[in-house]
C-alpha positions in Angstrom: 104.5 108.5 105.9 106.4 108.1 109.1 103.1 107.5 111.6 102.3 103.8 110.0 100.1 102.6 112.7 96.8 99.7 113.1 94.4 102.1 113.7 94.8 104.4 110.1 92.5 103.2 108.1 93.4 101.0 104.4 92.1 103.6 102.4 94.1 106.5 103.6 97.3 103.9 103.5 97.0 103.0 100.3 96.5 106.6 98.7 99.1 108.1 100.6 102.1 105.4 101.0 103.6 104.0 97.3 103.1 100.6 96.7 100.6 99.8 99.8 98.1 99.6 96.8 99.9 96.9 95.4 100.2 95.1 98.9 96.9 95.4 99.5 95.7 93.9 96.3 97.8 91.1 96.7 96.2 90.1 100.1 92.6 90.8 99.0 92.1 93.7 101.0 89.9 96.1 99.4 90.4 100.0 99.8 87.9 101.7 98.1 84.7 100.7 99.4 85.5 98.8 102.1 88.6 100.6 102.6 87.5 102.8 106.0 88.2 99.9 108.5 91.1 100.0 110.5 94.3 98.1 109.8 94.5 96.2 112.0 91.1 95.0 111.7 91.4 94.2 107.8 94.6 92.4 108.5 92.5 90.1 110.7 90.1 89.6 108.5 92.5 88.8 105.3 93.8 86.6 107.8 97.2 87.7 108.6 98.7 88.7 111.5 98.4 92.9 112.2 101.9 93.5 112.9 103.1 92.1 110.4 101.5 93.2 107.6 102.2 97.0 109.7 106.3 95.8 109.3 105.1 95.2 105.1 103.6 98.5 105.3 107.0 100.6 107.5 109.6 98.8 104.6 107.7 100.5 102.0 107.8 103.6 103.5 111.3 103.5 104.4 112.2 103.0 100.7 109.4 105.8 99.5 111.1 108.1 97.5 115.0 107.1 97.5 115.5 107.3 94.2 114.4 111.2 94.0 117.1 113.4 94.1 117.2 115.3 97.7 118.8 118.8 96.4 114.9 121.2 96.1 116.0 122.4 91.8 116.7 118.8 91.2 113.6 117.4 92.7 111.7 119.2 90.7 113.0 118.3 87.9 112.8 115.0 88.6 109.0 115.6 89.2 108.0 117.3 85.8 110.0 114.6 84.0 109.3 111.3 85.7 105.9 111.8 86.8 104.2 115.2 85.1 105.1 114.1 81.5 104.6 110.5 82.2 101.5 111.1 83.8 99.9 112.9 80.2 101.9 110.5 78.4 100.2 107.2 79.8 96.5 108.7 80.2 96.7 109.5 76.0 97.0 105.9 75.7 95.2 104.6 78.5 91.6 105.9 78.0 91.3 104.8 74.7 92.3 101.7 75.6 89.5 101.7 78.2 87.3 102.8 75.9 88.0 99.7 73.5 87.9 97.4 76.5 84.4 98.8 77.8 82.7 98.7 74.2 83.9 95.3 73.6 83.6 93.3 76.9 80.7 95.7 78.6 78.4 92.7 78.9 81.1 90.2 80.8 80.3 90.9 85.1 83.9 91.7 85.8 83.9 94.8 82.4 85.6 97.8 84.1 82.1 100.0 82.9 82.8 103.6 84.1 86.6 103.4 84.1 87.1 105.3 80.7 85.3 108.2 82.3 86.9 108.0 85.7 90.3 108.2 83.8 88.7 111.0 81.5 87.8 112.8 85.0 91.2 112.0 86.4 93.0 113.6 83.2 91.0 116.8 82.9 91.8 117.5 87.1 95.1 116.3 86.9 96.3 118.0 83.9 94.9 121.3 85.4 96.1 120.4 88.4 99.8 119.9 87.1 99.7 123.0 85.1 99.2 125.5 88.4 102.8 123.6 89.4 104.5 124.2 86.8 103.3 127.5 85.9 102.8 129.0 89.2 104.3 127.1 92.5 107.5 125.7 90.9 108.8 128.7 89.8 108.3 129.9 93.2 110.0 127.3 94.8 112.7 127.5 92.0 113.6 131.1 93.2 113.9 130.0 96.5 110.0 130.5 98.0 107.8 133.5 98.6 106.2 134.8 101.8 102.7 134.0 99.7 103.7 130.2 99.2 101.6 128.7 101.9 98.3 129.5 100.3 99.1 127.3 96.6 100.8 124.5 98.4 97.4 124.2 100.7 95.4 124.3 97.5 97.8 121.7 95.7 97.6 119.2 99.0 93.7 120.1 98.7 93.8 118.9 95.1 95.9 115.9 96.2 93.0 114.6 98.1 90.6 114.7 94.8 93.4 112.7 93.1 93.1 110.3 95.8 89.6 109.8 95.3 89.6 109.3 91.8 91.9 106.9 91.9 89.5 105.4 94.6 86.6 105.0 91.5 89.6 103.3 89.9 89.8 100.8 91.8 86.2 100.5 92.2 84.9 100.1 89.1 88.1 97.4 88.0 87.2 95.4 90.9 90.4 96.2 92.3 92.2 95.7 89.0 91.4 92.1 89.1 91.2 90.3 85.7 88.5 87.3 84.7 90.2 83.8 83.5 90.7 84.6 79.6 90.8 88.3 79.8 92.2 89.3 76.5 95.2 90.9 75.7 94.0 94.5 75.6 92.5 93.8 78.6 95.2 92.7 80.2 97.8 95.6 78.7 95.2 98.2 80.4 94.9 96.9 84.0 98.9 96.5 83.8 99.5 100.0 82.4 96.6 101.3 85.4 98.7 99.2 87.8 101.8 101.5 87.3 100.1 104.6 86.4 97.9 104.7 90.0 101.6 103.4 91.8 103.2 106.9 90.1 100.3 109.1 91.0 100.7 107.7 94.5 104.4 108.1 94.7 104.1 111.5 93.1 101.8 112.7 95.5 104.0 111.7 98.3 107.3 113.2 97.0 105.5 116.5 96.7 102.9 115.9 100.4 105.8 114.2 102.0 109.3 115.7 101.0 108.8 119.3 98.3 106.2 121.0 100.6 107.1 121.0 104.1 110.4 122.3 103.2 108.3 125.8 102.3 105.7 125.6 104.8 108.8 125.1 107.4 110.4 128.1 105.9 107.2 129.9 105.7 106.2 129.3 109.6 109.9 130.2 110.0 109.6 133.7 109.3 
């Protein structure tokens, strides 16, 4: 994200620029529900200055994605092992987890009630979702592209945008991933594991939003 500015909203910051989330959170500005206010204006209202917390925002963006390779083969890679596998990975452990967490603390105000079916929601999409890549627009890009490309890149970005909204009822229903004094342990090792799963999915989508596609669509507008 190159077009950081006071007037984009929180919520379309934090789901598309890695580790905005995280800032976010740490200010106690909300971007789920009361995430479609201006910048600017939430910076105000956390009380910090606008600019500021814009330069926060421009650093992380500077540093999105540097440690992904830049060569198209190797970014790929890079993708299916860091983020696809990790992604399947994490959510086998994390929704039982939620489960356990929702059955035994339901009754406490802060109980994250509805997250083990957001995440359930979030798998079944995402794993879907991750399979056309690998089985159908990967190998495209792998052998260099197709005059057909631009239609499953725009349904991939389309796709993108449920992700983002997922992760949205994420941070809703976990109260922005905010633990109660005493939480106990499992509690705790589920809203740390969430922490870094949402930050991947975040990053993920930007490497492939950001960097992987517009090299095609380029090529593809190019011809």
């Amino acid at each position: 994200m190159t077009d950081l500015a006071l007037d984009q909203t929180v919520s379309s910051i934090a789901a598309t620029l890695p580790g905005a989330a995280e800032l976010f959170r740490r200010h106690d500005i909300s971007f789920c529900c009361g995430g479609n206010v201006p910048l600017g204006e939430a910076a105000q209202d956390a009380g910090l200055a606008p600019e500021a917390l814009l330069a926060d925002l421009k650093a992380l963006a500077q540093a999105a994605g540097r440690d992904a390779p830049s060569e198209t083969k190797e970014l790929i890679s890079h993708l299916l092992s860091r983020y696809h596998a990790t992604h399947r990975e994490e959510l086998a452990w994390l929704i039982p987890l939620a489960q356990k967490v929702e059955r035994v603390h339901g009754s406490h105000p802060s109980a994250p009630v509805g997250l083990a079916d957001a995440l359930a929601t979030l798998r079944d999409d995402l794993d879907a979702h991750m399979a056309r890549e690998e089985q159908i627009l990967f190998p495209m890009m792998q052998r260099g592209g197709s005059p057909s490309i631009g239609h499953p890149i725009a349904e991939m970005r389309h796709e993108h945008d449920d992700e983002m909204e997922h992760l949205k009822a994420i941070e809703h229903v976990t109260h922005g991933l905010s633990l109660p004094a005493g939480a106990c342990g499992s509690w705790t090792a589920l809203y740390t594991g969430l922490r870094k799963f949402t930050d991947d999915l975040v990053t993920h989508m930007h490497l492939e939003n950001a960097v992987l596609f517009p090299r095609f669509e380029k090529a593809e507008l190019a011809d």
